[in-house]
C-alpha positions in Angstrom: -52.3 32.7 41.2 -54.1 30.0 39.7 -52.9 26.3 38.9 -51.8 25.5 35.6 -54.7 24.5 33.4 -53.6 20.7 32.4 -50.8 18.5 32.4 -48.8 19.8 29.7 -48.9 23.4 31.2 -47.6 21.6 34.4 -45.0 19.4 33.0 -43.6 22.7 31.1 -43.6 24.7 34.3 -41.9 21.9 36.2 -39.1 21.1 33.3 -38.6 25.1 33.4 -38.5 25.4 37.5 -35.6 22.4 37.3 -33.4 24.5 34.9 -33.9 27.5 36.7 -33.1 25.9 39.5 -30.0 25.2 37.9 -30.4 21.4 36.8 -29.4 20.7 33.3 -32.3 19.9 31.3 -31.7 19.9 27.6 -35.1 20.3 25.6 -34.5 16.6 24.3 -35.0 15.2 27.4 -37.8 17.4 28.7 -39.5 15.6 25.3 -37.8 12.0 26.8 -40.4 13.2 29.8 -42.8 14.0 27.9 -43.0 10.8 25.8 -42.6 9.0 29.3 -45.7 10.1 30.7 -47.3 8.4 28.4 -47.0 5.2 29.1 -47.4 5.2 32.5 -50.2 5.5 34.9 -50.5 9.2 36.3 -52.8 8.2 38.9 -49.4 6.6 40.5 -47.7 10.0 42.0 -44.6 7.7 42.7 -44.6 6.2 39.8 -44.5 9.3 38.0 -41.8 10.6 40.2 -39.3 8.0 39.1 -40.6 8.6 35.2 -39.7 12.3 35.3 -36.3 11.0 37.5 -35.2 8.6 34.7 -35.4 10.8 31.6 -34.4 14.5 34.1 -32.2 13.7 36.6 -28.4 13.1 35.6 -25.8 12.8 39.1 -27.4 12.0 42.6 -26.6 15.4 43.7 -29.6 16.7 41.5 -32.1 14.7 43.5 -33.0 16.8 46.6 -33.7 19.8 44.4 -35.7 17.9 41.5 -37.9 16.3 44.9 -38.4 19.4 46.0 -39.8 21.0 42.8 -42.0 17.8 41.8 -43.6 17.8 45.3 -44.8 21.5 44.4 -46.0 20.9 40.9 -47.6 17.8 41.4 -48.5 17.8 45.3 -49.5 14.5 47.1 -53.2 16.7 48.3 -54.5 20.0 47.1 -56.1 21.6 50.2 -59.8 21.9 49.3 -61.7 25.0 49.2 -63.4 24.3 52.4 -60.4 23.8 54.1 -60.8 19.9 55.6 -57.6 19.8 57.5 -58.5 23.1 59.5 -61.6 22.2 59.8 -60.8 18.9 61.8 -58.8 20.8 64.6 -62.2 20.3 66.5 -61.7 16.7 65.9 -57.8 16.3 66.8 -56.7 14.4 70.2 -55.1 16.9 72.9 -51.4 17.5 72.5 -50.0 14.9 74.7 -51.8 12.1 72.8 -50.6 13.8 69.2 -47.0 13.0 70.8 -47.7 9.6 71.4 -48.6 8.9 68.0 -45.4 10.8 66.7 -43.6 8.6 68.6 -45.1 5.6 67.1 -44.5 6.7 63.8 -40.9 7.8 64.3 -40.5 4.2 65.7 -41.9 2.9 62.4 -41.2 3.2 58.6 -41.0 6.9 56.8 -42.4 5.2 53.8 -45.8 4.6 55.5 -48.4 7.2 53.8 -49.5 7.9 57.9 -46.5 9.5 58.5 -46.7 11.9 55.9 -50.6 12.4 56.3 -49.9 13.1 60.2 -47.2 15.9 58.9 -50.1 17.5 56.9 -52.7 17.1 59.8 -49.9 19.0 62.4 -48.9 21.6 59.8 -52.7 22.5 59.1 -53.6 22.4 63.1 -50.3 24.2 64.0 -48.7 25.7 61.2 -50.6 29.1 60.6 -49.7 31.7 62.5 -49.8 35.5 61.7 -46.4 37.1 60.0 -48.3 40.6 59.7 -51.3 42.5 61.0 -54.3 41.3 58.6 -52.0 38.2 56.9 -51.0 35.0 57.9 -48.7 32.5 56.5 -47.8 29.0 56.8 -44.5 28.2 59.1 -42.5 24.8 59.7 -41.6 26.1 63.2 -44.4 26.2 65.5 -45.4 22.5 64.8 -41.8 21.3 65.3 -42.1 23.7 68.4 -45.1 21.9 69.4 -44.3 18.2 69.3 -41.0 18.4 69.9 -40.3 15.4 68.2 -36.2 15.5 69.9 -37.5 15.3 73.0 -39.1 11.6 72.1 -35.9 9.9 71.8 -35.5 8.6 75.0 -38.9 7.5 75.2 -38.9 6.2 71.5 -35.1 4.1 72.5 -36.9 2.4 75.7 -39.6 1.2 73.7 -37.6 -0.4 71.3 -34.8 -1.8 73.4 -34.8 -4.6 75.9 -31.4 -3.1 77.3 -29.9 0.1 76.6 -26.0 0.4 75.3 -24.0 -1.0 72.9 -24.4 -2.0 69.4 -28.0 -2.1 69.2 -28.9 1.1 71.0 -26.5 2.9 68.2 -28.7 1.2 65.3 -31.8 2.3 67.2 -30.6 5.8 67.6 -29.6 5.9 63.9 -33.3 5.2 63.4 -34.5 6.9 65.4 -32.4 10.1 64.1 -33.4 9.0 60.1 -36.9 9.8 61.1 -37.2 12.5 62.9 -35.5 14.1 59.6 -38.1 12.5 57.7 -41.0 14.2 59.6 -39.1 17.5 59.6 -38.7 17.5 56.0 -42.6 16.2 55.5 -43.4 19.4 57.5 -41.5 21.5 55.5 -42.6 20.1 52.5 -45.9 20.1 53.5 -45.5 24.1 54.4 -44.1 24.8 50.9 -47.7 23.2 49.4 -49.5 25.7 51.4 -47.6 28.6 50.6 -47.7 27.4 46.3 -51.1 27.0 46.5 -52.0 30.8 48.3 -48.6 32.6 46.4 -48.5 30.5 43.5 -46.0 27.3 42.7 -43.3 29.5 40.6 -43.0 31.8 43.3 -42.5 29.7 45.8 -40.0 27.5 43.5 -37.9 30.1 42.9 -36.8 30.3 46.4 -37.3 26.4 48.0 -33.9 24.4 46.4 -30.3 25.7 46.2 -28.7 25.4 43.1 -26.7 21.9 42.8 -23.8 21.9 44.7 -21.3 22.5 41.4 -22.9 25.5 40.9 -22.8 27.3 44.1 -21.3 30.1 44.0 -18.1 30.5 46.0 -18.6 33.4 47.5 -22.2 33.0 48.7 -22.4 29.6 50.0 -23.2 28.7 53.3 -21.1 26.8 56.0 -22.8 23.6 55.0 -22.2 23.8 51.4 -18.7 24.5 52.2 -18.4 21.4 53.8 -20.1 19.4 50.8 -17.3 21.4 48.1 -15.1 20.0 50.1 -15.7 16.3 49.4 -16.7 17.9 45.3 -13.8 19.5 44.2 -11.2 17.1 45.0 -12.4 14.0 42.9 -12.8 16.6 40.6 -9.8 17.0 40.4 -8.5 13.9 40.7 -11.0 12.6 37.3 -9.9 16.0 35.9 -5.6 15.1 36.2 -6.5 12.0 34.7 -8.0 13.3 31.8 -5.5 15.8 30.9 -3.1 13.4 31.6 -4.3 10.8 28.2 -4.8 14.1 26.3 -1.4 15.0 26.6 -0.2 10.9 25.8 -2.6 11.3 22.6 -2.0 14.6 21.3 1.9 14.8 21.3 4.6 13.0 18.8 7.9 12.0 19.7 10.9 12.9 17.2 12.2 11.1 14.5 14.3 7.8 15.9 16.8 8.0 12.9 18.1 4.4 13.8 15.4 2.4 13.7 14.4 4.1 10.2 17.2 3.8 9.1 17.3 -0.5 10.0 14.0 -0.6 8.5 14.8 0.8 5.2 17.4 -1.8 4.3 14.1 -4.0 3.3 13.1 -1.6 0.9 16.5 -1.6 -0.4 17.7 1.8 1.9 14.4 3.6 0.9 13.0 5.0 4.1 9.6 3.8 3.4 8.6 3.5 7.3 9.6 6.0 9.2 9.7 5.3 13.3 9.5 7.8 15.9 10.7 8.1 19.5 8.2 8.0 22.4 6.8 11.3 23.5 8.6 12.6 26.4 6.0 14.1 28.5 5.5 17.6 28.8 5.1 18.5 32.7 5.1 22.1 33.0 5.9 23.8 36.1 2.4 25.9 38.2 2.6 29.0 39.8 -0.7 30.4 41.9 -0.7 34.0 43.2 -4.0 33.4 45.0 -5.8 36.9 46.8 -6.4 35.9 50.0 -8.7 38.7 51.3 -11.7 38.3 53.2 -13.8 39.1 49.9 -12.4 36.0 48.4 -11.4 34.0 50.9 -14.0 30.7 50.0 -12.7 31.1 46.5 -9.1 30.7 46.9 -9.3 28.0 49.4 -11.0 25.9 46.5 -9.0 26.6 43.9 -5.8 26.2 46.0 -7.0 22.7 46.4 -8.0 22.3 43.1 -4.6 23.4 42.4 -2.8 20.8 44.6 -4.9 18.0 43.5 -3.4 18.8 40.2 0.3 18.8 40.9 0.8 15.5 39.6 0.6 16.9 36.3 3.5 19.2 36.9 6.8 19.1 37.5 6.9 21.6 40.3 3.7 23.7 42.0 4.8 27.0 44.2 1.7 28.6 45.5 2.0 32.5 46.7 -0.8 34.4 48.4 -1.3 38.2 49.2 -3.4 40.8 50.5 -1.4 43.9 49.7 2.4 42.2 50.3 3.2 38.7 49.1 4.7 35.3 50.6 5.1 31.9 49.5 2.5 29.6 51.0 3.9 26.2 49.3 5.2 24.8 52.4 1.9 25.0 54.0 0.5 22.8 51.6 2.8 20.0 51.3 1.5 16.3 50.3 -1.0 14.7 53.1 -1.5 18.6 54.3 -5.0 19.0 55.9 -6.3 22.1 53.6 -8.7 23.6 56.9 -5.1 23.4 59.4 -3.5 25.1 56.2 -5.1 27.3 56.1 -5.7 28.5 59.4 -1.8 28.7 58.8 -1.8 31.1 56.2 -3.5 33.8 58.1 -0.9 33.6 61.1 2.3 32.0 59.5 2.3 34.4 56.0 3.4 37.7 55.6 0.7 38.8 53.1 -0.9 41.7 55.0 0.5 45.7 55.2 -2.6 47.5 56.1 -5.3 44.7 55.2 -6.4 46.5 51.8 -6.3 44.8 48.7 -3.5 46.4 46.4 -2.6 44.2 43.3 -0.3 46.6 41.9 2.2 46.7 45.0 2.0 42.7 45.2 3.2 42.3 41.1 6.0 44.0 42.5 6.7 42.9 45.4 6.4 39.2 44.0 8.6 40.5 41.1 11.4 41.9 43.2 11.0 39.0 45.6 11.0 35.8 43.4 12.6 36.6 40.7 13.2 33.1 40.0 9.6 32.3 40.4 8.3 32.5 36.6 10.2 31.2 33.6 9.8 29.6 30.1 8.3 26.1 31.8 6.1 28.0 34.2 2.0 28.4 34.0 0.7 31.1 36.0 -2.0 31.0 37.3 -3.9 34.1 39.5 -6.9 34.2 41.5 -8.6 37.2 42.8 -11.4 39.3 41.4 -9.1 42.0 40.8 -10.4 45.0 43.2 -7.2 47.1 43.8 -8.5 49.9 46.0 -8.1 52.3 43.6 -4.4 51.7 43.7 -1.9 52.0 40.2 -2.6 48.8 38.6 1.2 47.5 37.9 0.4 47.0 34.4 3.7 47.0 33.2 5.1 44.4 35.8 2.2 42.0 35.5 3.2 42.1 31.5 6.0 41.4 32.3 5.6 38.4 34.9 3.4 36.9 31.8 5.7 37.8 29.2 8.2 35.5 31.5 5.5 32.4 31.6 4.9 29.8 29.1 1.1 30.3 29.6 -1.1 33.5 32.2 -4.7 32.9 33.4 -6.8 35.1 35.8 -10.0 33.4 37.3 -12.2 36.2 38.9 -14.6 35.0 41.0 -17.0 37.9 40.3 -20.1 37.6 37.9 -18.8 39.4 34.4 -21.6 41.8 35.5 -19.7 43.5 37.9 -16.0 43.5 36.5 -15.0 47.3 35.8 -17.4 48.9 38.6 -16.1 50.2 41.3 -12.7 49.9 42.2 -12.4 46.9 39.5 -9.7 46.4 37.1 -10.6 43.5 35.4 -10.8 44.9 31.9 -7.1 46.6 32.6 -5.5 43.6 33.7 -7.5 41.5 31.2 -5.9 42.8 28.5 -2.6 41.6 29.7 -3.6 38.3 31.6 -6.7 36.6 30.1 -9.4 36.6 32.3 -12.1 33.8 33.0 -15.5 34.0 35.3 -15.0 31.6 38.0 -17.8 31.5 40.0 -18.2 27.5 40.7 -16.8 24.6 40.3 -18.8 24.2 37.0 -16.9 26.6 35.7 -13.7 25.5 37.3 -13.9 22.0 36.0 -14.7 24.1 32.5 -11.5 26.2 33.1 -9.2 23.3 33.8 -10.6 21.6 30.6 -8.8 24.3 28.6 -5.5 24.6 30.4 -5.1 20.9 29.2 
């Protein structure tokens, strides 16, 4: 595929690779961009970076995925048609003395343009190999596998220190760690250039950056994205209780403090002119969760259970219940100061939520029913998670009515894409149409969720 023809083709490409990346770009600031590259000099690639960054990029999460994307539509060197860096294999010093000079660059500054030009010289010595008979492609591993650049630490921390241990030989070692990251990433960045220009840059972006982190889907994201929604949800949560917490103090009106209008009128001659009302007294409802924790869903209700519990604050009492095809209370397992992981890990030995380990939604409504009777009342919010896969089993609509009939407020969060409620053995529709039922795929769409419980 060829290049786009000029600089407004590629600035529209690049504004439309970020949003389908998932980065929110309204049209107004792709214009902001726009208007930005015009007053300053394009021949400055970094300077250009840090225009686009200004007027596109909105939280710091957003700027791995937006570096990615703008090293691919406006690449530091196009490889020309005679291919120069191939062609100066013949040229290139033997492999021992290309490790020597890895080592003095991972000793030095990632910043300094040799380090990323030696990234390209080692990807387009090493970096081609054949994926299929007739076809080769451009692969990060064989150069790592080449240099080795882990196996240059020692050498790089004797070099740089007088004396090994100690304070100083932990600094060097962070260094020295920092860099080697740097030249990985240079490689792999420098592999993704390759691949754009042979396969074409929308192809290639489509695949090279992860959506931002609060819009990861919950049930596809990987161990380290876990870790990072970790550390997300809960100051969500946290900036989230807050808010709820001044909408409430705004939006409610105490009663009428007949006294004090009633002192106040005897200026106007008894003529209750002024009339004064008693502070709000705070409404704190009290939370229920009936969270599905089968394997299918398991990522999803261990967010939203913390979600949940970052929240309780806000209300006077939280009582959490999970279930398979039975259901137990799982409150005591996440008390105040409970680490979420040891919970739980917990919850899967401590609870009796499992019969035959098959999802069944209709016997838990009445199990939890005949169980906790108590459980749901006039002050309660219920709130269940689960994306509302039975088995084929009888649905319980009558009971779940009922529960909700019991609650001051019902809300289902599915995490399934709306796409696939109803097919299979979903029953999203049926049990829609007695609890209301929101997509909850992220923590976009959490924070979007919680925003109208308030």
């Amino acid at each position: 595929m060829t290049p786009p023809a000029s600089l407004v083709d590629r600035h529209v490409g690049f504004v439309h690779a970020l949003r389908a990346a998932g980065l929110p770009v309204s049209p107004a600031e792709g214009l902001d961009a726009a208007r930005a590259l015009m007053v300053v000099d394009l021949a400055q690639r970094e300077t250009l970076r840090e225009a686009y960054a200004a007027t596109l990029v909105k939280r710091p999460a957003h700027r791995p995925g937006f570096d990615t994307l703008f090293d691919l539509w406006f690449p530091p060197v196009i490889t020309g048609a005679e291919g120069t860096a191939v062609a100066a294999d013949a040229e290139l010093p033997e492999l021992p003395e290309l490790r020597e000079r890895l080592a003095e660059l991972l000793m030095g500054d990632p910043a300094d343009p040799a380090f990323r030009e030696f990234a390209r010289t080692m990807v387009g010595r090493f970096g081609q190999v054949r994926a299929a008979p007739g076809r080769q492609s451009w692969f990060s591993f064989p150069v790592l596998r080449a240099l080795s650049p882990e196996t240059l630490v020692a050498r790089m921390l004797n070099a740089m220190l007088d004396e090994r241990g100690g304070l100083p030989e932990k600094v060097a070692r962070r260094h020295v760690e920092r860099t080697v990251g740097a030249f990985t990433e240079a490689v792999a960045a420098d592999v993704r250039r390759r691949i754009a220009e042979e396969s074409g840059v929308e192809k290639i972006a489509r695949s090279a950056v992860r959506p931002p982190i609060d819009r990861v889907d919950f049930l596809r994201a990987t161990k380290d994205e876990l870790a990072r929604l970790r550390r997300e949800v809960h100051p969500l949560a946290r900036r989230l209780a807050t808010r709820l917490s001044i909408r409430h103090r705004r939006g409610r009106r105490g009663r009428l403090d007949f006294r004090r209008t009633v002192r106040a009128s005897l200026s106007t001659g008894g003529v209750p002119l002024t009339t004064h009302l008693r502070p709000p007294r705070p409404h704190r409802p009290e939370l229920v969760v009936l969270c599905d924790a089968s394997d299918s869903v398991s990522t999803f209700s261990h967010f939203t259970l913390l979600l949940t519990f970052a929240l309780r604050e806000q209300f006077t009492k939280v009582r959490a219940f999970a279930f398979v095809d039975t259901v137990d209370e799982i409150t005591r397992l996440f008390a105040p100061g409970a680490d979420v992981l040891d919970a739980i890990g917990r919850l899967t030995d401590e609870a009796d939520i499992v019969r035959f380990g098959r999802t069944d939604y209709g016997h838990v409504f009445e199990r939890f029913a005949e169980r906790f009777p108590d459980a749901v009342g006039p002050r309660t919010s219920l709130l269940i998670l689960g994306d509302a896969r039975s088995n084929y089993q009888a649905p319980a609509l009558g009971t779940l009515k009922r529960l909700a009939g019991q609650a001051r407020h019902a809300y289902w969060l599915n995490p399934e894409p709306r796409a696939q409620w109803d097919t299979g053995d979903s029953l999203a529709t049926s049990y829609g149409s007695v609890v209301p039922m929101h997509e909850c795929r992220n923590v976009a769409q959490l924070a979007a969720f919680v925003e109208t419980l308030a």
